[in-house]
Residue, then its C-alpha position, 0 to 999 in steps of 0.5 A: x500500500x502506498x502512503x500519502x505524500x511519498x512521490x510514488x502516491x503523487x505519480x499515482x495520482x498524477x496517473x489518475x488524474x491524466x486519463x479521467x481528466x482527458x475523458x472528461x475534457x474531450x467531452x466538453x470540448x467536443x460540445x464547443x466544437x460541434x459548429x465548426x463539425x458541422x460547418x465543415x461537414x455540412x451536418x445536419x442536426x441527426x448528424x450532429x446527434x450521432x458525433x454525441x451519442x456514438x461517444x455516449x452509447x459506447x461509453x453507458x452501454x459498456x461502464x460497468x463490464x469495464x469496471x469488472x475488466x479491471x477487476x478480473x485482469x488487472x486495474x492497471x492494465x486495463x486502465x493502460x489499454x483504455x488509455x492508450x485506446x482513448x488515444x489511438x481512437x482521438x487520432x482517428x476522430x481528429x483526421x476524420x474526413x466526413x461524418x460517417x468516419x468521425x462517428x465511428x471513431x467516435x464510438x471507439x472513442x467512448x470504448x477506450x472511455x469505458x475501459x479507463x472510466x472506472x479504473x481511476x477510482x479503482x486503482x486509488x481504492x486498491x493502492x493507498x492505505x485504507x487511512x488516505x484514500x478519502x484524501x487521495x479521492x479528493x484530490x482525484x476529484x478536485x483536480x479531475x474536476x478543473x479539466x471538467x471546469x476548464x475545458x469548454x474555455x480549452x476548446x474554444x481556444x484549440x478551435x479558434x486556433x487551428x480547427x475542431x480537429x485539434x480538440x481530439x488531436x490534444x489527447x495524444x501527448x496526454x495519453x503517452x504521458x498517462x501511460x508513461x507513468x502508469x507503467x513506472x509507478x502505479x502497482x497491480x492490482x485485481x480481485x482474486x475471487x473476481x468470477x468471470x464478467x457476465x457477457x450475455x448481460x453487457x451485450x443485452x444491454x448494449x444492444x438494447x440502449x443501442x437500438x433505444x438510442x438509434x431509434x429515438x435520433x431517427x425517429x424510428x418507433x420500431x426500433x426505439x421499442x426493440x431496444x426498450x424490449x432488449x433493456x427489459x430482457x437485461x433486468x430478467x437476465x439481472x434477475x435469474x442470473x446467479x451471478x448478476x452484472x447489476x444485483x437486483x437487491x440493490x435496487x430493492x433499497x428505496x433511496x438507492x432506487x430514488x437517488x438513481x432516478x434523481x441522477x437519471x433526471x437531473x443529468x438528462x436536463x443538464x447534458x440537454x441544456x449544455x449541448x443545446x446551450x454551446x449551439x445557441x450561443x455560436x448560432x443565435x447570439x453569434x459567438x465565437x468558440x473561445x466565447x461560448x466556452x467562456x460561457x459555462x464559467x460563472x457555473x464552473x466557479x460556484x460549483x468549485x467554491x460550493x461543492x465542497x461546503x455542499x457534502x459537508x451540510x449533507x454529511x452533517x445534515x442528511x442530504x434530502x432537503x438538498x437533494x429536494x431544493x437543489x433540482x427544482x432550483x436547477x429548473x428554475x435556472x433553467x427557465x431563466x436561461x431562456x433569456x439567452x435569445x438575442x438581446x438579452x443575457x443569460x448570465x442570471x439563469x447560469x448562476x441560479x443553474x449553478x446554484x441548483x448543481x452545487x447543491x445537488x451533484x456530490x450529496x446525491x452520488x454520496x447517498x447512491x453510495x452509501x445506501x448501498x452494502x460495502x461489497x457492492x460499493x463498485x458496483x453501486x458506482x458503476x451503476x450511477x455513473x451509468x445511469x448519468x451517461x444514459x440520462x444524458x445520452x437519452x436527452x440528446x437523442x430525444x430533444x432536438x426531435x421533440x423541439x422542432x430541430x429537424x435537418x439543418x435547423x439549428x443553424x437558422x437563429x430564429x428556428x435554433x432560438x425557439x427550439x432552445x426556449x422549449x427544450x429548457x422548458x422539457x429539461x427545466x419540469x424533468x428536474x424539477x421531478x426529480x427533486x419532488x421523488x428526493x422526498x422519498x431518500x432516507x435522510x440518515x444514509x450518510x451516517x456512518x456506523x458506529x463500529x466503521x469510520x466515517x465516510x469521505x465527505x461526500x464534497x470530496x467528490x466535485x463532478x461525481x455523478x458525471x465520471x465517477x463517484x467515490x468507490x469506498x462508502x461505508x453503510x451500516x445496518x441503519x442505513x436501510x429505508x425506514 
């Protein structure tokens, strides 16, 4: 085990930080440059739908078979091929020569994202002492998090400067870097009573989020009812398989139940907003790149100065009221928001928005982790971090349909502008129905048990619900729903 402060624990971390924050910077930046995509390319609103979800789809469908990889063959080793498959698949997206190519190495992309996602928390969990590993978790997710916060400001620079290719172009040295150290400093490590990974249930439930996701983008109702038939085979495999991808009992715990829909609700309003945003900005208020990514910073610095004072008033209070309050403020921003048209200013939405995130986003991914037994603390974390993706991934494919932008649309500012006002209005009620089912979380979930030693703070963990929750949460027998 790895001591805290020694340069072997700071290599480490450094190796963490490089691979989870170069995934989570590549999908910002991908949404500040999908003008620029689709300029190039003559795209049309589908096709910038597909450059999205290829990543996403990949990247939920195949989270939680990749987190039991790693347990199986090695954390380290699997996280050094999703790093170097993360890269190799950024050549192919950066010298992509029409829509169709940039798609699949899109898909490729979110692959390589899958297999080093759940491998960062891992190796942390397996290589520090028992006694620094809610530290070095929160360093992880503190330092990972400003890739988050700085990448749409990062984008728009790489775009401006050169072309949207160097957007994918950037991870290439990052993933040599990543590899380097990950080879020289980071143990080995793996699950010795690991079984094999269930198969049959990732491929159904691929297959199924798949069809989901191609029939809702193409508006094929056929398909999009084969891939919710597919997702209903996944839950009856869950159920009758001894040895379950998913445990259905986990599901049996109310607030792990409600937390989850919470996550689901809550990241499908704001992965619709924040695409729907950068296009607004670009396209209706004419904004250049580096603008539109400078955007998002007033809701990078309130969740930076406030995430952490969030978890503690969670930690220390219960996190219901919180996980109740923060949605319906989220939608309320988003409402506001809707004054992002031309002539008008946006910025009073993204701080009430922001506000709402702040409030909500580490409480929640702690409560889905604490409800749930020690022993399927990675699994639970899979779990909400696929549930996130999917949210996501479902409001992508479903929004721009459901508002109107249909073809090349988006880049007429009036169509683009009403279509941004009713989407906000769809993504605004589905938060706000979120927080209305928080009233259902067991306010107590947070306490650790008398004989076990207190969780992390659940503020440890900036960005939780988007790339990966915190895997060392404690629960006792009274965190069970009263």
């Amino acid at each position: 085990m790895i001591a805290w402060g020694t340069p072997r624990a700071r290599a480490v971390l450094a190796t963490t930080i490089l691979g989870s924050g170069m995934a989570m910077l590549d999908g910002t930046i991908v949404n500040v440059a999908l003008p620029r995509i689709g300029a190039e390319f003559k795209a049309s609103v589908t096709d910038l739908q597909w450059i999205l979800n290829g990543y996403m789809l990949a990247l939920a469908s195949l989270i939680l078979v990749a987190g039991s990889l790693g347990d199986r063959f090695g954390r380290r080793r699997v996280y050094v091929v999703g790093v170097i498959w993360f890269g190799v698949s950024s050549l192919l997206c950066g010298v992509a020569w029409d829509v169709p190519v940039l798609v699949a190495a899109r898909v490729l992309q979110g692959v390589g994202a899958a297999l080093l996602t759940p491998g960062a928390l891992a190796i942390l969990q397996s290589s520090f002492n028992r006694e620094d590993r809610s530290r070095a978790i929160g360093a992880w997710s503190g330092l990972s998090g400003v890739a988050t916060a700085i990448g749409p400001f990062v984008g728009g620079l790489l775009v401006q400067a050169w072309s949207w290719r160097l957007a994918f172009l950037v991870n290439l040295p990052v993933a040599a870097l990543c590899v380097f150290l990950a080879l020289r400093s980071v143990p080995e490590s793996r699950d010795e009573t690991a079984g094999h990974p269930n198969y049959l249930s990732a491929l159904v439930g691929a297959v199924g989020l798949a069809l989901m996701t191609g029939g809702l983008v193409e508006q094929s109702y056929l398909v999009a009812g084969l891939g919710l038939a597919a997702m209903i085979a996944f839950g009856v495999v869950q159920v009758r398989s001894a040895d379950p991808l998913v445990p259905p009992e986990l599901f049996r715990n109310r607030t792990f139940l409600v937390a989850n829909l919470l996550t689901f609700l809550v990241y499908a309003a704001l992965g619709g907003v924040m695409v729907l945003l950068v296009l607004q900005l670009q396209v209706s208020l004419g904004y250049s790149p580096t603008a539109s990514g400078l955007a998002s910073v007033p809701l990078t610095i309130i969740m930076l100065l406030l995430s952490s004072t969030s978890g503690k008033i969670a930690q220390k209070y219960g996190p219901r009221w919180q996980l109740v309050l923060g949605p319906i403020v989220i939608g309320l921003g988003m409402l506001l928001l809707r004054n992002a048209a031309p002539g008008s200013s946006y910025v009073t939405g993204v701080i009430v928005f922001g506000l709402g995130l702040a409030a909500v986003v580490a409480p929640v991914t702690a409560t889905v982790l604490a409800s749930a037994p020690d022993h399927h603390a990675g699994v639970a974390s899979g779990v909400n971090n696929a549930v996130a993706r999917t949210g996501s991934l479902l409001a992508m494919a479903v929004l721009p349909g459901a508002v109107g932008l249909m073809g090349e649309d988006y880049t007429n500012p009036a169509v683009m502008t009403s279509g941004w006002q009713m989407a906000l209005v769809l993504c605004a009620v589905a938060a706000i129905i979120g927080g209305v089912l928080a009233i259902g979380v067991n306010n107590d979930v947070l306490a650790a048990a008398p004989d076990q030693p207190e969780a992390p703070h659940p503020g440890d963990c900036l960005h939780c619900g988007v790339e990966g929750p915190p895997t060392h949460m404690r629960s006792g027998p009274q965190h069970a729903n009263k």
